[in-house]
C-alpha positions in Angstrom: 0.0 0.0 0.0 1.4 3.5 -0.9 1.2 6.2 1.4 2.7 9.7 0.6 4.9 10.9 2.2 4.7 14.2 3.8 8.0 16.4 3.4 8.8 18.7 5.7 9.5 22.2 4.8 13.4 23.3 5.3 14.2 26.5 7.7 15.5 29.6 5.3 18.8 29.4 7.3 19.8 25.9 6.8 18.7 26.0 3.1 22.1 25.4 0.6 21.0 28.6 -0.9 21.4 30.7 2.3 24.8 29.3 3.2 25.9 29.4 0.1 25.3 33.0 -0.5 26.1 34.0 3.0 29.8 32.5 2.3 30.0 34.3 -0.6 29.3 37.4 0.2 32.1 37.2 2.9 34.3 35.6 0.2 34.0 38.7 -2.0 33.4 41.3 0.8 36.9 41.2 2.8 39.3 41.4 0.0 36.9 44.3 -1.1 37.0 45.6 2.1 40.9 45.1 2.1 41.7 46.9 -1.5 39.0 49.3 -0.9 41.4 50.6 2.4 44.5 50.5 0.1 42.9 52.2 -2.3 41.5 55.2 -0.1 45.1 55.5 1.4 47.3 55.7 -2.1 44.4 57.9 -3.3 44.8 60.5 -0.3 48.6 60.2 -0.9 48.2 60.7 -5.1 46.0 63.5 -4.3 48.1 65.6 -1.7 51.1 65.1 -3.7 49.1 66.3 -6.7 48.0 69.5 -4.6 51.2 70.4 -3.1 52.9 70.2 -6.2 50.3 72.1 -7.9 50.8 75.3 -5.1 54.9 75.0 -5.5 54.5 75.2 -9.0 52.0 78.0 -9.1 54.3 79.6 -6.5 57.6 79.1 -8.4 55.8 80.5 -11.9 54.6 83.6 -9.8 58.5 83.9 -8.6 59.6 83.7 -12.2 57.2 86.1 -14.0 57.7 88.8 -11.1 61.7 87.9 -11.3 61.2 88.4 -15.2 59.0 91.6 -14.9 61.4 93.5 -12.5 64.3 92.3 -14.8 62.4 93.8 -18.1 62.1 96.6 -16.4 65.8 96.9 -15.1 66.8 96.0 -18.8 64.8 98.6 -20.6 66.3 101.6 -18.5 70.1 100.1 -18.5 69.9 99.0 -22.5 68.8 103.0 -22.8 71.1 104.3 -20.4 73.9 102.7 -21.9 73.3 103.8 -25.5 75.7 106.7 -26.8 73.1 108.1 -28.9 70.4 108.8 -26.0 74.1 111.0 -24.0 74.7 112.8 -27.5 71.4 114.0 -28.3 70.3 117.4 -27.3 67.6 118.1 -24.8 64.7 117.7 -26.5 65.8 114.6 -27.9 66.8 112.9 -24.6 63.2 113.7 -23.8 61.6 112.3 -26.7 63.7 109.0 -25.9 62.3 108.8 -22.1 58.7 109.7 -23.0 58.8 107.2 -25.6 59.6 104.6 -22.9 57.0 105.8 -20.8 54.7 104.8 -23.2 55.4 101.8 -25.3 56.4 100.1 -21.7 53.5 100.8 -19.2 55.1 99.2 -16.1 57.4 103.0 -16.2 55.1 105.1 -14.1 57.7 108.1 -14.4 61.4 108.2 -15.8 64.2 111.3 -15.2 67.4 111.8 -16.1 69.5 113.5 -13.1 73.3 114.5 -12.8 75.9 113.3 -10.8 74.7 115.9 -7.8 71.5 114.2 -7.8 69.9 117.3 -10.0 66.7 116.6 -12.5 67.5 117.7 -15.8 64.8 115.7 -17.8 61.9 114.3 -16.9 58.5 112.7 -18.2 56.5 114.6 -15.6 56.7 118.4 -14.2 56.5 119.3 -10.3 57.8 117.7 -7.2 58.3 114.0 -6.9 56.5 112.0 -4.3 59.7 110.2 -3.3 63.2 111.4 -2.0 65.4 109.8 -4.7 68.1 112.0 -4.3 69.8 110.5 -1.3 73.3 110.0 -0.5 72.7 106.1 -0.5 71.5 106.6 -4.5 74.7 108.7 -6.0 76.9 106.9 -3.8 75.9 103.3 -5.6 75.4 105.0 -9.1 78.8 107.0 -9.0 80.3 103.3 -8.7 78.7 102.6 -11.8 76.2 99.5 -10.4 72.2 99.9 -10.9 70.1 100.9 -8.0 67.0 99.5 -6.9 65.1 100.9 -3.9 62.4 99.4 -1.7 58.7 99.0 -2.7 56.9 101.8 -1.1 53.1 103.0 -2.1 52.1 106.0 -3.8 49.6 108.3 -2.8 47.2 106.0 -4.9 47.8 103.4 -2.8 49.9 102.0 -5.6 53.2 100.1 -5.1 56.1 101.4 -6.2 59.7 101.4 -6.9 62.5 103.1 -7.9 65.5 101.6 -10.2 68.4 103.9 -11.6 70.9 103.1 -13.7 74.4 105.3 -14.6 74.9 107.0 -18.1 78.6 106.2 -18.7 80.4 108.4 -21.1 84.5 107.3 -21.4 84.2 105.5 -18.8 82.8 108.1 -15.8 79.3 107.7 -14.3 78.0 111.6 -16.2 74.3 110.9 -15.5 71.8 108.1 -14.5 68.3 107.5 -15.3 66.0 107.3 -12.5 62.5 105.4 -13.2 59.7 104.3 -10.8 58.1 101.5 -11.6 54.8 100.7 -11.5 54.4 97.2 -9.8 49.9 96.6 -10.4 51.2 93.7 -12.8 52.8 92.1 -9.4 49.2 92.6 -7.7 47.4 91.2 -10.6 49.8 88.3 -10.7 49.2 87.7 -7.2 45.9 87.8 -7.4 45.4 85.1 -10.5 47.3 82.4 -8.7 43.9 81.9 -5.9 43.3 78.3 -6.2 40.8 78.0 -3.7 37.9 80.1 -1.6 39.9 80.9 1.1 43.1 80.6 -0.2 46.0 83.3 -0.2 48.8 84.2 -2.5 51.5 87.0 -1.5 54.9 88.4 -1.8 57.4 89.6 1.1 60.5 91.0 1.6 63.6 89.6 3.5 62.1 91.3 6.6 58.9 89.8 6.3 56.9 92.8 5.2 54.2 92.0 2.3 54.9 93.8 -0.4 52.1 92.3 -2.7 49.1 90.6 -1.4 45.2 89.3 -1.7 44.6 91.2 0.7 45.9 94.9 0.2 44.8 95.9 4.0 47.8 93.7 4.9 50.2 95.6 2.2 48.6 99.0 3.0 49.1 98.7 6.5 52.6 97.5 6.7 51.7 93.8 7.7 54.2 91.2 8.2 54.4 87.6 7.6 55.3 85.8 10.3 55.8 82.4 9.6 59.7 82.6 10.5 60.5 79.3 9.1 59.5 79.9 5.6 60.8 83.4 5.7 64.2 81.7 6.7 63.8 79.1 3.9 62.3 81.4 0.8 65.2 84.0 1.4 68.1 81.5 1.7 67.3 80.3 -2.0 64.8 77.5 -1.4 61.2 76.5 -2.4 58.9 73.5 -0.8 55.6 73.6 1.1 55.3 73.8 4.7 52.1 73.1 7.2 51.3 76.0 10.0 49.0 77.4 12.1 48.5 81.1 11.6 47.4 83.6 14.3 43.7 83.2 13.8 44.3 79.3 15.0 44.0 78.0 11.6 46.0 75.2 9.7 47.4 76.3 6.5 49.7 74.7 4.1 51.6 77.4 2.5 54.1 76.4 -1.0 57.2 79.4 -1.0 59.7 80.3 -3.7 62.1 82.5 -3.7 62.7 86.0 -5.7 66.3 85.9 -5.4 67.1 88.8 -6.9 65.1 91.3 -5.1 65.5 89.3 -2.1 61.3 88.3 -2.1 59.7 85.5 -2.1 56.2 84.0 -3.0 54.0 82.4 -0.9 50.6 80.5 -2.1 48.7 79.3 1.0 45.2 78.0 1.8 43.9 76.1 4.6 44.5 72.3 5.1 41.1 71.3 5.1 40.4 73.3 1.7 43.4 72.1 0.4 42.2 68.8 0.8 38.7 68.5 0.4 39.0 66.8 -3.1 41.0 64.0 -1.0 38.1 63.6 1.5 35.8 63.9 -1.5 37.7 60.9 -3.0 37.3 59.0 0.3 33.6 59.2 0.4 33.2 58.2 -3.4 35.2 55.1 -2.6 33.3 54.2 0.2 30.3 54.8 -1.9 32.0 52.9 -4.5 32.8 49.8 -1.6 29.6 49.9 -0.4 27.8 49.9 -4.0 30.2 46.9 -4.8 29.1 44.9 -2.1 25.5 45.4 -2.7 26.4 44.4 -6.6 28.9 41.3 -5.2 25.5 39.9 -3.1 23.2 40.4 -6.1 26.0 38.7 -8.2 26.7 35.9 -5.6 22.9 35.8 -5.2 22.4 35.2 -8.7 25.6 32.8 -8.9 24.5 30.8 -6.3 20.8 30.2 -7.6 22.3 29.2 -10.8 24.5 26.5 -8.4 21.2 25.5 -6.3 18.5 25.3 -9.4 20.1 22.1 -10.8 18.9 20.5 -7.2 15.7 21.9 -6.8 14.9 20.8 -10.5 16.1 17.0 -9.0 13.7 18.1 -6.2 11.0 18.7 -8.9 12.0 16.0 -11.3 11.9 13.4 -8.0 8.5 14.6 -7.7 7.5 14.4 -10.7 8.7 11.0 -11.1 7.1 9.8 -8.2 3.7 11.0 -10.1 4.6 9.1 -13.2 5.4 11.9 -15.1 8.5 10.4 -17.2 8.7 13.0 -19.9 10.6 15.4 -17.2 13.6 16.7 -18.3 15.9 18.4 -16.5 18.0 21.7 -18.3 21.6 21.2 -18.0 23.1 24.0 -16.3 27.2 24.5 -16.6 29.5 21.6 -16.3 29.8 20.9 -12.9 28.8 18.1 -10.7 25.4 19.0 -10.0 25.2 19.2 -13.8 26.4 15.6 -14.0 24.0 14.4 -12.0 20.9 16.3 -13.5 22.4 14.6 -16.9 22.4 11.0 -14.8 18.8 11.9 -14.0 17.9 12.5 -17.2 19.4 9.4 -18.2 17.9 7.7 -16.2 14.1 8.8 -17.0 15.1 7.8 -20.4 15.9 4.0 -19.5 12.1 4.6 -18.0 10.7 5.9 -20.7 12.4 3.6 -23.0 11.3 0.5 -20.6 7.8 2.0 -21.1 8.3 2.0 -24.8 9.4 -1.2 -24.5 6.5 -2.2 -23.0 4.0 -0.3 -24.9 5.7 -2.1 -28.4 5.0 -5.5 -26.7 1.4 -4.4 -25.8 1.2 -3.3 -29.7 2.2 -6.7 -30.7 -0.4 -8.6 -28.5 -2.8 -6.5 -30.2 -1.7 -8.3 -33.3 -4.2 -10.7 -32.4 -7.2 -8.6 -33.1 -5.5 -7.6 -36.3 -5.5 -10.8 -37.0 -9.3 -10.5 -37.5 -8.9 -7.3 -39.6 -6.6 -9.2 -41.9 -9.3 -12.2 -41.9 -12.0 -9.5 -42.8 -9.4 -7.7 -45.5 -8.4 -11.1 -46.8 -12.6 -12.2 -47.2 -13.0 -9.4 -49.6 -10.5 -10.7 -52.4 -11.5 -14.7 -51.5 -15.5 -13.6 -52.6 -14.5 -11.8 -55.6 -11.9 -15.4 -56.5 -15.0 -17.4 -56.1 -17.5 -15.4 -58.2 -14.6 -15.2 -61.0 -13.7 -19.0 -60.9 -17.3 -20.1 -61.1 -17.5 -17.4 -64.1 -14.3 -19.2 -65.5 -15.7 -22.4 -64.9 -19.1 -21.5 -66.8 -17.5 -20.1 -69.9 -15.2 -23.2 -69.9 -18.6 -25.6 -70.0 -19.7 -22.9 -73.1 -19.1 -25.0 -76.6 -17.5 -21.3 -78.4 -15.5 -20.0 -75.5 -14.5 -16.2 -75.3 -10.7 -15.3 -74.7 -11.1 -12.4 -74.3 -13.4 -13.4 -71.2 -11.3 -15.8 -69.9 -8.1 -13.5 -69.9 -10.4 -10.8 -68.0 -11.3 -13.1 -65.1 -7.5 -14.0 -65.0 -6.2 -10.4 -64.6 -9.2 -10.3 -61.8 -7.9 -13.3 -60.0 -3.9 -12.2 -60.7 -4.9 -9.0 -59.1 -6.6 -10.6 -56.3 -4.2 -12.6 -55.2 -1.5 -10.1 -55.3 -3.9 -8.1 -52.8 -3.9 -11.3 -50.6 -0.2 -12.0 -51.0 0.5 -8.3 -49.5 -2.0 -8.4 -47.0 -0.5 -11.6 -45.7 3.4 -10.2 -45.9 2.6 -7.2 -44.3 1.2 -9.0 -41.3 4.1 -11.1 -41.1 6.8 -8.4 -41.4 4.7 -6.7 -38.0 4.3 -10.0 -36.8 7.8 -11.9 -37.2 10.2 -8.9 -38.7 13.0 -11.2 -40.9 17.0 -11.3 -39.4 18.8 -8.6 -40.9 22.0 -9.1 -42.9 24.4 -6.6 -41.9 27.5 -5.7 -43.9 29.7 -2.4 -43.9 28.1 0.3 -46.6 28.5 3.5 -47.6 25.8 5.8 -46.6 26.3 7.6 -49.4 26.1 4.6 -51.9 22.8 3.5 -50.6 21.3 7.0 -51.2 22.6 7.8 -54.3 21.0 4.0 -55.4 17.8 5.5 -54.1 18.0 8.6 -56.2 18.9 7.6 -59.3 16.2 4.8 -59.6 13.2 7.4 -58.2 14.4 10.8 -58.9 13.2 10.9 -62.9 9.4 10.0 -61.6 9.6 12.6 -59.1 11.3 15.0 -61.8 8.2 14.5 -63.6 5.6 15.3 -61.0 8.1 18.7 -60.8 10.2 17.7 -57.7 13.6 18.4 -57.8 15.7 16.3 -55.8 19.2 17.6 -54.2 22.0 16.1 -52.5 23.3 18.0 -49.3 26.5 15.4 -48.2 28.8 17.1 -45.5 30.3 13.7 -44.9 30.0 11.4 -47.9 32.5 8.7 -47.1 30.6 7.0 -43.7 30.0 3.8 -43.5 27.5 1.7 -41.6 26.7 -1.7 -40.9 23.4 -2.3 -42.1 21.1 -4.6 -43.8 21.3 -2.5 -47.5 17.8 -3.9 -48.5 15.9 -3.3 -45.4 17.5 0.2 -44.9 16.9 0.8 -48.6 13.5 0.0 -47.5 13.3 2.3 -45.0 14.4 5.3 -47.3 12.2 4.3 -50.2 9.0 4.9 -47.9 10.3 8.3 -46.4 11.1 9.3 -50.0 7.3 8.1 -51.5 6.0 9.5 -48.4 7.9 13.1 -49.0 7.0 12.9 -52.8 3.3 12.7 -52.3 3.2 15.4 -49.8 4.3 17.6 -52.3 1.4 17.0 -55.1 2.1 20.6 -56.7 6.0 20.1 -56.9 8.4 21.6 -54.9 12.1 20.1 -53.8 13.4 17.2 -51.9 17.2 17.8 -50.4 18.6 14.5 -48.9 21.7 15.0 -46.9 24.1 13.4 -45.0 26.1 14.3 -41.8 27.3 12.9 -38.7 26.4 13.8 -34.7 27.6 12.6 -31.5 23.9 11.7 -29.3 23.5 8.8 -26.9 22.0 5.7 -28.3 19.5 3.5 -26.9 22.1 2.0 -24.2 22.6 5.3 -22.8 26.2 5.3 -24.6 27.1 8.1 -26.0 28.7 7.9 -29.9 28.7 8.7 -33.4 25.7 8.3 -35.8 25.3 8.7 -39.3 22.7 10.5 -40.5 20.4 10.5 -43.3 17.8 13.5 -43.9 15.3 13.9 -45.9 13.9 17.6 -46.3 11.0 18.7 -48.2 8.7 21.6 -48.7 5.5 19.8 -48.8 2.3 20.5 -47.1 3.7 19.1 -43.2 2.2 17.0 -40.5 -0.2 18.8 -38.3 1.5 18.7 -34.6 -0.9 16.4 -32.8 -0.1 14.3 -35.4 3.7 13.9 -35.4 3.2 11.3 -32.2 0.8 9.1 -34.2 2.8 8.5 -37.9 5.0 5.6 -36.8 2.0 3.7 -35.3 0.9 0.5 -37.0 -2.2 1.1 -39.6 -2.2 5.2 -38.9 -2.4 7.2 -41.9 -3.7 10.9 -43.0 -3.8 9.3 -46.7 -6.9 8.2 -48.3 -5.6 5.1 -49.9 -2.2 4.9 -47.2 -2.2 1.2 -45.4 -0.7 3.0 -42.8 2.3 0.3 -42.0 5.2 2.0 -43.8 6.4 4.7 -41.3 5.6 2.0 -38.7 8.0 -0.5 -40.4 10.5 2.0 -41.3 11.0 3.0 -37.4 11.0 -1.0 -36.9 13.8 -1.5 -38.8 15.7 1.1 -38.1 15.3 0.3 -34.6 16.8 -3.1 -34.7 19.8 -1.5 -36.4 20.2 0.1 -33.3 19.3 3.8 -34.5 16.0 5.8 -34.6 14.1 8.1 -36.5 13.7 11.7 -35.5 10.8 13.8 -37.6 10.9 18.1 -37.6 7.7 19.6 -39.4 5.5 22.6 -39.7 2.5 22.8 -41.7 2.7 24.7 -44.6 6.4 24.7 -45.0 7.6 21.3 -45.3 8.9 18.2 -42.8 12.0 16.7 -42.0 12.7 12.9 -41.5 16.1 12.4 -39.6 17.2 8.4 -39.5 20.1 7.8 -37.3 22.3 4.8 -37.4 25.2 4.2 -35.4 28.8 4.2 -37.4 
């Protein structure tokens, strides 16, 4: 007695799906974890380096272009001063010269030309100057013919300022110098374009510390000092680098210094640490978001992974089931090439023997029915016996007749002839379901056996406007078969694909060969012959039915040649595989082992 059995449901956390995910997600999680940390920490380091040397190069470009700016200038006034055609010419001329500088070189606010007592002779502007420049410290450096270069002061325009002079040498005695002050806004405006930040700060100072140009003229205008000691130390000794402080408003800054050697300066681009290095923090935060995405992405990845690993046992789970319910046609997809893949293909194999036991089975129930076709074949066979009687007795009365008929007698004897033929197939037919003849195998080529076929019906089908192709990828196989049976077999799939096509149409037979299990479950090479035309088709519910013994959607078919064909091919050891759809044409695919 059978009695189901009730299976108990398993708990979510001791399913193989859970553990398997759970493990991994740690599996992909802490090397994630891990490189995500390594990652964050050579980022912050690519990204400060990146940032500091950004500011020292800012800061050295800002120390050159000033350098350069202050050296054009210098170089203007000495290339003039030095030029024996600006000492020979007369007055007016020397003024032309200087005024001609003050314009085509705006970075001159004023230019004179004074004698050796410190005297204005010429100048580009009338009146008083602003600024002592005719102090002992001036002639004293000019009469020993080197260039002078004062301090930066600021105007009464709040402008900065400064003075350079240079001698006017005639035979080798200081006679003159020219005396400029020059306009430094193009120091200003440099500083102020090298801002890389919000609350950042660029400036220049002098050896002593004061700012002589800076972001923030309230700290120039009011005689500010830096007061960062160790940069001052640093810039004015000749060296550039970055250096962290904290400035007096408590504040971390990270200031990048070059020197102005020249003048003595130095340039100074600062702006608070945490400013400086937002980007880095910034960074930080996208790779966490980046970690944290990853791991969500890993776990739906694993998840997936791991339901592709765990389907191939619940699909045993449902294919046990469904076995249990007699449901043999269950097939199991094969998913990957692992394991759990093997087995689902054992399983399959395995409902196969079943279904091939049932076949088995069903075959032997089809031949016990031979019994009752036995009484078919008794009714089929009473039909030509009557019409043998009636035309023997007719025989026998024209024989009795004194001026027999030929022509009467040779009528009755076609009927009788034809008769018995009708008998004689009736009766072989039932034998060849009943008692199938041994075959005689011996080793043919596929190819051969076709070709046979084709020659000897391809001109009748040519004339019913079939054309019949060959499609042979692999001619030369060979198979041991019984040649007449097989040619047989491929005489009924080739009447059977010719009448299907009643309006013409084409008929490709091909050959190939395919690697599929045969009926032990082995798996190994079969030839195969096809036979593809582009008849009418077999309705689907149909395609089951067409091997069966005495099934047939012909008006005059007997229904026992697709039925012996599969027979025979069968005890070769092969089988025959049909593809159709109505309307377009069917396939017949007969496998035999090489």
């Amino acid at each position: 007695m059978d009695v189901d059995m009730q299976v108990p449901s398993i708990p979510l956390r001791h399913r193989l799906f859970t553990r398997l995910l759970i493990s991994h997600i740690f599996l992909v999680t802490i090397p994630l974890l891990i490189t995500g940390q390594i990652l964050i920490h050579t980022a912050q380091k690519a990204i400060r380096e990146t940032i500091l040397d950004r500011n020292l190069q800012l800061a050295r470009r800002s120390s050159s272009l000033i350098s350069a700016t202050v050296g054009r200038a210098r170089d203007i006034l000495r290339i003039n001063a030095q030029s024996p055609a600006f000492f020979t010419n007369d007055r007016i001329g020397q003024e032309l010269v200087i005024n001609k500088i003050v314009r085509e070189f705006p970075i001159f606010k004023k230019i004179s030309l004074l004698d050796t007592l410190g005297r204005v002779s010429r100048s580009t502007a009338f009146g008083a100057s602003n600024h002592h420049t005719t102090g002992e410290h001036v002639l004293k450096t000019i009469k020993t013919n080197k260039s002078y270069t004062s301090p930066v002061y600021i105007s009464s325009e709040k402008l900065p300022l400064m003075d350079i002079a240079e001698p006017v040498v005639v035979f080798d005695e200081v006679n003159a110098y020219l005396l400029a002050e020059v306009d430094l806004k193009e120091i200003w405006a440099l500083v102020d374009s090298n801002l890389v930040g919000n609350k950042s700060e660029a400036f220049i100072f002098r050896a002593d510390g004061q700012f002589i140009a800076h972001t923030d003229r309230r700290e120039v205008l009011e005689s500010r000092r830096f007061e960062e000691s160790a940069i001052i130390a640093e810039a004015i000794a000749g060296r550039s680098g970055n250096r962290t402080y904290v400035n007096r408003s408590g504040i971390e800054m990270i200031a990048a210094y070059a020197p102005i050697v020249e003048q003595q300066w130095a340039a100074v681009i600062q702006q608070p640490v945490r400013e400086a290095f937002a980007p880095s923090r910034v960074m930080e935060l996208q790779i966490l978001l980046l970690m944290i995405g990853s791991v969500l992405v890993a776990a739906l990845i694993a998840a997936v992974y791991t339901k592709q690993i765990v389907k191939p046992v619940n699909e045993l789970i449902g294919g046990i089931a469904e076995i249990s319910k007699g449901g043999l046609k269950h097939k199991i997809r094969r998913l990957g090439r692992d394991e759990i893949s093997t087995l689902a293909l054992h399983f399959n194999a395995m409902t196969r023997r079943l279904r091939r036991f049932q076949d088995r089975l069903k075959r032997a129930e089809r031949l016990e029915t031979l019994n009752k076709l036995s009484s078919v074949l008794s009714h089929e066979i009473r039909n030509p016996l009557n019409s043998m009687v009636i035309n023997l007795q007719l025989m026998r009365r024209e024989f009795s007749r004194e001026d027999l008929d030929p022509q009467k007698l040779e009528h009755y004897h076609q009927i009788l002839s034809s008769e018995i033929r009708r008998v004689d197939d009736l009766v072989s037919n039932f034998l060849l379901i009943a008692r199938p003849p041994k075959l005689k195998k011996s080793s043919q080529r596929l190819s051969d056996l076709l070709d046979e076929l084709i020659k000897m019906e391809a001109p009748e089908a040519l004339q019913k406007g079939i054309r019949v192709e060959r499609d042979y990828r692999t001619p030369e196989v060979r198979v041991q078969v019984d040649p007449d049976k097989i040619h047989q077999v491929f005489l009924n799939i080739f009447i059977n694909a010719v009448q299907a096509m009643p309006s013409g149409g084409r008929l490709t037979i091909g050959i190939e060969t395919v690697a599929r299990r045969s009926i032990d479950d082995n798996k190994r090479m079969f030839a195969v012959a096809s036979f593809r035309d582009t008849g009418k088709g077999i309705a689907r519910e149909n395609l089951t039915k067409i091997f069966d013994f005495y099934f047939s959607t012909k008006e005059k078919g007997s229904g026992i040649g697709l039925a012996l064909a599969l027979q025979i091919v069968e005890e070769h050891g092969g089988v025959i595989k049909v593809e159709s759809e109505l309307g377009r044409g069917s396939t017949f695919f007969v496998f035999l082992p090489v």
